[in-house]
N, C-alpha and C positions, 0 to 999 in steps of 0.2 A: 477350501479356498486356496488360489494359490500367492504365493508371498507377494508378488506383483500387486494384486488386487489389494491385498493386506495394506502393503505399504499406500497403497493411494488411497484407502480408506482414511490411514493412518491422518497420509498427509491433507486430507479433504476435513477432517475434524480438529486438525490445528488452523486451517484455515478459518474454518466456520468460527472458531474459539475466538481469533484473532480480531474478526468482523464484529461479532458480539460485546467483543469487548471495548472495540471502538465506538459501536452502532451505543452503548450506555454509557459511555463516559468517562470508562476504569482505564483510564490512561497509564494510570500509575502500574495498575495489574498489565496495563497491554507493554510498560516498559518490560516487564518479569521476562516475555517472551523474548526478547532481543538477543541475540549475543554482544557482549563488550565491545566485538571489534566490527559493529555489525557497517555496514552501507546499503544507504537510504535513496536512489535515484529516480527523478523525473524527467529527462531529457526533454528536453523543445522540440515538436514535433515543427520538420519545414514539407512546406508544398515542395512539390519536384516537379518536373516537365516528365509524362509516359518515357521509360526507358531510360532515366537518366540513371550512372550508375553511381552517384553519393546516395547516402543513407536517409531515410526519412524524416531522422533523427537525428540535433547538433550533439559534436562533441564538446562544443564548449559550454554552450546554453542550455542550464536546467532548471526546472521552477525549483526543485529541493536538488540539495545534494548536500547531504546530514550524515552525522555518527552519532556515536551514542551519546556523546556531549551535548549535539546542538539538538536533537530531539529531547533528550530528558531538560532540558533548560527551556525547548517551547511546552512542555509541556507542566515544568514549575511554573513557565511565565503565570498559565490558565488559569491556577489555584491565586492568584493575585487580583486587582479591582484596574489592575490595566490593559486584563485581554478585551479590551473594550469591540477586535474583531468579532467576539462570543460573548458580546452581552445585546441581548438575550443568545444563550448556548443556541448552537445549530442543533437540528434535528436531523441524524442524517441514518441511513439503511442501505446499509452494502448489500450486494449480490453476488456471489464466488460461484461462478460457474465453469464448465468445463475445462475441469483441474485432469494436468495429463503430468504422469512421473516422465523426465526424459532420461537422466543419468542418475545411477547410483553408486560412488563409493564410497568406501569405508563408512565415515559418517556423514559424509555430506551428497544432499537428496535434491536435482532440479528441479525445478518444478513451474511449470507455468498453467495461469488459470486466467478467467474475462472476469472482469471486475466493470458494475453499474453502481455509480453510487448515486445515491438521492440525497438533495439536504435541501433542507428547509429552515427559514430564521424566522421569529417573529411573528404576528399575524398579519400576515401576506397569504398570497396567491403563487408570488414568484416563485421559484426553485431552482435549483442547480443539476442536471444532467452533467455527469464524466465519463464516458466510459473508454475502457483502453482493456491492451492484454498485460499483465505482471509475470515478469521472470523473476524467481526467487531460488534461492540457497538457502536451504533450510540444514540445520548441522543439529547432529544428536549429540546433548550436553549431560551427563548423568542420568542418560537414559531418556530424556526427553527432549522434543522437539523445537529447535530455536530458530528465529528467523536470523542471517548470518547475512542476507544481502538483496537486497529486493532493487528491480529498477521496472518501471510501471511505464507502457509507453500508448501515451491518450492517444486516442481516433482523433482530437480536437487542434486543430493550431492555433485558437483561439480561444481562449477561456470565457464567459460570459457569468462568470461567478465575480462577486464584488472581491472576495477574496480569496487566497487558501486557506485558510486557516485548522486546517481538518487534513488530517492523512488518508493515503488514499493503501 
C-alpha cells in the first residue's frame, strides 16, 4: 500500500473513532482526542445571488466557535441536572463519508470529509437532518492523531432542530 492510502486510512479511523464516540456519549473520551489549543467552528451559512462573489459563509456569524475551554465546560455542563437541552439525552448517528487527505506537513494532516448526522430526542417521530462538508486539522501528538481545528460548513441556512446541543 502506498503511504498516501495509509495515511487516509489512518485518518478515516480517527474519524470513525471520533463519530463513535460521540454517536455513545463518551464525551469525556471524545475530549482525549482534542488538542489544547484546538478551534471548533460553524460559520452561518448565507443565501447568495448566482455569481455573487462573497463567501457562502459569514465571517462574523457562527452557531459555535469553541476552544477547549468552552467545549470541555459544555460538556461538564451535561454531566449536571441542568442540560435540561439532553433530557432525555439525544440519539444521534453520524455518517463520515468521503474523507480526502488534502495537505500534509510535518505533523499536521488536512483533511476534509461529508458529514449526516441524525438525532433523535424522546419518543417522537421528529428528527433532525445536518448535513454539511468539515475541514479539519488533525496534528500528530506523541504519535497519535488529534483533532487541532475543525470548521463544518452546513448545506442548511436554516436549522429546524429545537436546538444545538450536540456536536457536529
Amino acid at each position: 500500500m502506498s503511504e498516501r492510502f495509509e495515511l487516509r486510512l489512518e485518518c478515516e479511523e480517527f474519524l470513525f473513532d471520533e463519530a463513535e464516540r460521540l454517536d455513545d456519549g463518551k464525551l469525556h473520551e471524545w475530549l482525549e482526542l482534542l488538542t489544547d489549543d484546538v478551534e471548533y467552528r460553524v460559520p452561518r451559512r448565507v443565501t447568495r445571488e448566482r455569481g455573487s462573489e462573497q463567501s457562502s459563509f459569514s465571517e462574523d456569524g457562527f452557531l459555535y466557535r469553541e476552544d477547549m475551554g468552552t467545549l470541555t465546560t459544555r460538556v461538564e455542563r451535561y454531566d449536571r441536572e441542568y442540560a435540561w437541552a439532553e433530557n432525555p439525552p439525544s440519539r444521534t448517528r453520524r455518517f463520515v463519508s468521503n474523507v480526502r487527505v488534502h495537505d500534509e506537513s510535518d505533523d499536521e494532516i488536512r483533511v476534509k470529509s461529508n458529514l449526516l448526522l441524525y438525532r433523535n430526542q424522546g419518543d417522537t417521530t421528529e428528527h433532525d437532518l445536518l448535513v454539511g462538508e468539515r475541514e479539519d486539522q488533525l496534528r500528530r501528538v506523541d504519535g497519535a492523531l488529534k483533532l487541532a481545528r475543525r470548521t463544518v460548513y452546513l448545506d442548511q441556512t436554516i436549522l429546524a432542530t429545537r436546538n444545538l446541543s450536540f456536536f457536529l
